[in-house]
KEKELUM-461420 format. One line per field, with one value per residue (C-alpha): residue in three letters; chain; x, y, z. Coordinates in Angstrom, 2 decimals, always signed. Layout:
type = ala_... .
mol = A_... .
east = X_... .
north = Y_... .
up = Z_... .
***
This chain:
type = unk_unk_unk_unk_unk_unk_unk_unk_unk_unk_unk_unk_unk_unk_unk_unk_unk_unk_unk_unk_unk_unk_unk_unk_unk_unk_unk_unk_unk_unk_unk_unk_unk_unk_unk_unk_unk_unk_unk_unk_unk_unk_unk_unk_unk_unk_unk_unk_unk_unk_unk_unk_unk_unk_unk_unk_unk_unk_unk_unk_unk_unk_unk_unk_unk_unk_unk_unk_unk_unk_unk_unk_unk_unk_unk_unk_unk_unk_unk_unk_unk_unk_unk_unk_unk_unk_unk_unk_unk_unk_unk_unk_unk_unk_unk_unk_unk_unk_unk_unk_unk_unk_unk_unk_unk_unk_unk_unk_unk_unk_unk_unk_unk_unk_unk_unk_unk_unk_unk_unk_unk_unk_unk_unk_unk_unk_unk_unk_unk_unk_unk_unk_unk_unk_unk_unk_unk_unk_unk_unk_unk_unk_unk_unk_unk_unk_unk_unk_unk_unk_unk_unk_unk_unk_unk_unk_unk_unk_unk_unk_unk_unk_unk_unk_unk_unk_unk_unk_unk_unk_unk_unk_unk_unk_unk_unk_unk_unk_unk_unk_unk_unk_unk_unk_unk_unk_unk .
mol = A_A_A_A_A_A_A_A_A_A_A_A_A_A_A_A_A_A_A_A_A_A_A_A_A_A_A_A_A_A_A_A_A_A_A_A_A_A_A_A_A_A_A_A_A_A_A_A_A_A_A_A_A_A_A_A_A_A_A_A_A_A_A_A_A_A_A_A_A_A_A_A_A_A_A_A_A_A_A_A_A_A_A_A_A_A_A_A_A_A_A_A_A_A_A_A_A_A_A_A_A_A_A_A_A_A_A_A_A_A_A_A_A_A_A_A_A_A_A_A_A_A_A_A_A_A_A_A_A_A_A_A_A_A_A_A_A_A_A_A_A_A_A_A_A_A_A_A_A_A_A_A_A_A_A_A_A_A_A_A_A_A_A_A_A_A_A_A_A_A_A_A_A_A_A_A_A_A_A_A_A_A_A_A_A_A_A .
east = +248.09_+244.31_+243.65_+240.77_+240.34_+238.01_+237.15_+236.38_+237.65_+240.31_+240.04_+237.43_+234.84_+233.82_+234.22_+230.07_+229.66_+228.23_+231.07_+232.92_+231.34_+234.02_+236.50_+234.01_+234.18_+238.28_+238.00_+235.35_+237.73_+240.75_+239.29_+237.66_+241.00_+243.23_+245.19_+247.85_+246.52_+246.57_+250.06_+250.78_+252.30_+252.50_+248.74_+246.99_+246.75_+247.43_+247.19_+248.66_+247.97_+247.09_+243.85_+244.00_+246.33_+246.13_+248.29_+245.78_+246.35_+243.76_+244.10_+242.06_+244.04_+244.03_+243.87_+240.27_+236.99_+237.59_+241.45_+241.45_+243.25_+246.47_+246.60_+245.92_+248.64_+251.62_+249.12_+250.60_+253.89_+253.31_+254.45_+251.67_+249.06_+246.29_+243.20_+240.58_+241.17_+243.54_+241.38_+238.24_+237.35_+234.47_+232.31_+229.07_+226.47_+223.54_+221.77_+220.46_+218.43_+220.19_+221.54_+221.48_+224.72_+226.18_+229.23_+230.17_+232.89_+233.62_+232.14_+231.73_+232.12_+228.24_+228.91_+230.70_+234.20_+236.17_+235.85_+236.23_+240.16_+240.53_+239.59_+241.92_+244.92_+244.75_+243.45_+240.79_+237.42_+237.93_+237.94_+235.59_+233.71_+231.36_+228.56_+226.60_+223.93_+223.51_+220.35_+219.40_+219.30_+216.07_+214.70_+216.49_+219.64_+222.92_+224.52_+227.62_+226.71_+224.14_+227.63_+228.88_+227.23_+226.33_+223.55_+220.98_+221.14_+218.87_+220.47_+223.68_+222.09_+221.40_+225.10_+226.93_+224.50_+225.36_+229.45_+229.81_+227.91_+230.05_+233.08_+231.75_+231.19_+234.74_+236.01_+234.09_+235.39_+238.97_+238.70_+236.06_+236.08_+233.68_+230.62_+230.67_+230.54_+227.48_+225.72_+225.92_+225.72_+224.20_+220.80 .
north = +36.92_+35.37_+32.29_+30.53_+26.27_+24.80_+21.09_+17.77_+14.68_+13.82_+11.17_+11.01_+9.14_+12.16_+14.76_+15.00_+14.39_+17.04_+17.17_+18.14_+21.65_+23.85_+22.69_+23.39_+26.99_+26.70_+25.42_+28.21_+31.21_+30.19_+29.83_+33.62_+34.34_+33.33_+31.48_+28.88_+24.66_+23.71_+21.93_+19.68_+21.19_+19.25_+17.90_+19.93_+21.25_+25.12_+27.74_+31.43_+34.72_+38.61_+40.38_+43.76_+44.79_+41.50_+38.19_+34.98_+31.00_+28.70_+25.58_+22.00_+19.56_+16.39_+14.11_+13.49_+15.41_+14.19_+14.78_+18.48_+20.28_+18.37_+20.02_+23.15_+22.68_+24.60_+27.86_+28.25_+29.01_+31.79_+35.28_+37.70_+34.82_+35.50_+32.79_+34.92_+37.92_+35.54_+32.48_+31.45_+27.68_+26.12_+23.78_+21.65_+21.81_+19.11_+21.20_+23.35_+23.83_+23.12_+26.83_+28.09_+29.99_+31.29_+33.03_+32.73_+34.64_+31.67_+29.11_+25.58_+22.89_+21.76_+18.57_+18.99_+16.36_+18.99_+21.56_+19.91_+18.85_+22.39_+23.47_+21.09_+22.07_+25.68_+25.31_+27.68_+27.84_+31.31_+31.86_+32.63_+29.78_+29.57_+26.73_+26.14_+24.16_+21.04_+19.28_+18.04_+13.84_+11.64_+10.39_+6.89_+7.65_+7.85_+11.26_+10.02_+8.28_+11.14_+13.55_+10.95_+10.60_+12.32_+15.73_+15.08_+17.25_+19.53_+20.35_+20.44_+23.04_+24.91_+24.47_+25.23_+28.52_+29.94_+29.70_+33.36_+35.02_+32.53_+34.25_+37.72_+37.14_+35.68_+38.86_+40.80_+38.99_+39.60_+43.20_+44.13_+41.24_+38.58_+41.13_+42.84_+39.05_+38.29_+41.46_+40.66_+37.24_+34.80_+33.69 .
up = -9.89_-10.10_-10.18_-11.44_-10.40_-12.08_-10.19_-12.16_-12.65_-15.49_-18.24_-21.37_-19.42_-17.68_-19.91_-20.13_-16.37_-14.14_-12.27_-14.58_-15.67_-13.34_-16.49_-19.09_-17.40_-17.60_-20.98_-22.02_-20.15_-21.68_-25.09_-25.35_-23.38_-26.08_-23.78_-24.38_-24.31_-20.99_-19.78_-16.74_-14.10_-11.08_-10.15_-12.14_-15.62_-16.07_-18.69_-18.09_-19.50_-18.93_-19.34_-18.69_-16.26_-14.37_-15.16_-14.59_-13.76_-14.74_-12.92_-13.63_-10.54_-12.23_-9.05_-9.09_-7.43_-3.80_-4.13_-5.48_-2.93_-3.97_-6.99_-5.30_-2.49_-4.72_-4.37_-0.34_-1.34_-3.96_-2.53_-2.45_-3.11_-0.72_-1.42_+0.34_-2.78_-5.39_-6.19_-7.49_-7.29_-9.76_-8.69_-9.78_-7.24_-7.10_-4.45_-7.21_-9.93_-13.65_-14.14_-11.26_-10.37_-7.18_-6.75_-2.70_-0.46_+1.44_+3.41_+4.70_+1.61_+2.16_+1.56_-1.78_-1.64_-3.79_-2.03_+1.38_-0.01_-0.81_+2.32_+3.72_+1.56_+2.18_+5.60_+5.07_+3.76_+3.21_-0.39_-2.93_-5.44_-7.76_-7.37_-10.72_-10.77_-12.25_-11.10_-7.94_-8.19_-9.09_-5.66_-5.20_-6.95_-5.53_-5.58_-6.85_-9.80_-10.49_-10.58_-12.68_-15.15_-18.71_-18.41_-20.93_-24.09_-22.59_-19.36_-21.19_-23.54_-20.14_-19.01_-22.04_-22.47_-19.44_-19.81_-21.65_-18.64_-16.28_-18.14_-17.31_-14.16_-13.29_-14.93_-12.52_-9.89_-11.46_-11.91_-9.10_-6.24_-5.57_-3.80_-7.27_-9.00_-6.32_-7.23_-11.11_-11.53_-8.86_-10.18 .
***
């Protein structure tokens, strides 16, 4: 089994927020997926289906940014579950550009809270993510509530256009691994 985690933060007040744009990629997937509503399970919300010949998870932990790895933690005992192959996490990243996308093997969290706790849960940082960009902050605002709060329409416009690529490209990491994802996608 794949599985896809997108990170964000639950509750209507950050719906809009740039943190929250690894669901609207969940949200996006399982739409053009024709998979079922999302249903709690544990700490996170999950959605199940096939494409192809292989069965996926979508996963959106509910337990806030900084605490995503808790909703993760049910991952370690799956049989035949290996991160470093089986799981793609989603993240905003305020180090680049609105739009920019990059699709990673692995790595250090860089600073990002959400995927430092998923580091921690699996205790690895070996296993791919996608980064999309969402702006970098204003000079004298704080990062946090820059994460926080709404994208302009604009930047939205920028987001939202880029999710049916973003779906392609977590195909290709479903079908042909995350160098073939790299190749096709990062921009």
């Amino acid at each position: 089994m794949k599985v896809v985690a997108g990170l964000g933060n639950p509750g209507f007040e950050y719906d809009a927020t740039r943190h929250n744009v690894g669901w609207w990629l969940l949200d996006r997937l399982a739409y053009e997926w024709d998979f079922p509503l999302f249903q709690k399970e544990g700490r996170a919300l999950t959605s199940e289906g096939s494409r192809g010949d292989e069965q996926y998870r979508l996963m959106k932990p509910v337990t806030y940014m900084n605490r995503s790895g808790q909703g993760l933690t049910a991952l370690a005992t799956l049989s035949n579950f290996h991160p470093e192959k089986d799981l793609l996490v989603v993240v905003d990243d305020a180090a680049l550009e609105v739009g920019r996308v990059r699709f990673r093997a692995s790595g250090s969290p860089g600073g990002h809270k959400g995927l430092k706790s998923v580091s921690l849960a699996l205790g690895s940082d070996d296993f791919p993510r996608v980064r999309i960009g969402v702006g970098i902050p204003p000079a004298g605002l704080d990062m946090s509530d820059w994460v926080l709060s709404p994208m302009d329409s604009a930047d939205e416009d920028v987001i939202l256009g880029l999710l049916p690529e973003l779906v392609k490209g977590v195909e290709v990491w479903g079908t042909g691994g995350i160098e073939a994802a790299m190749n096709g996608f990062n921009r």
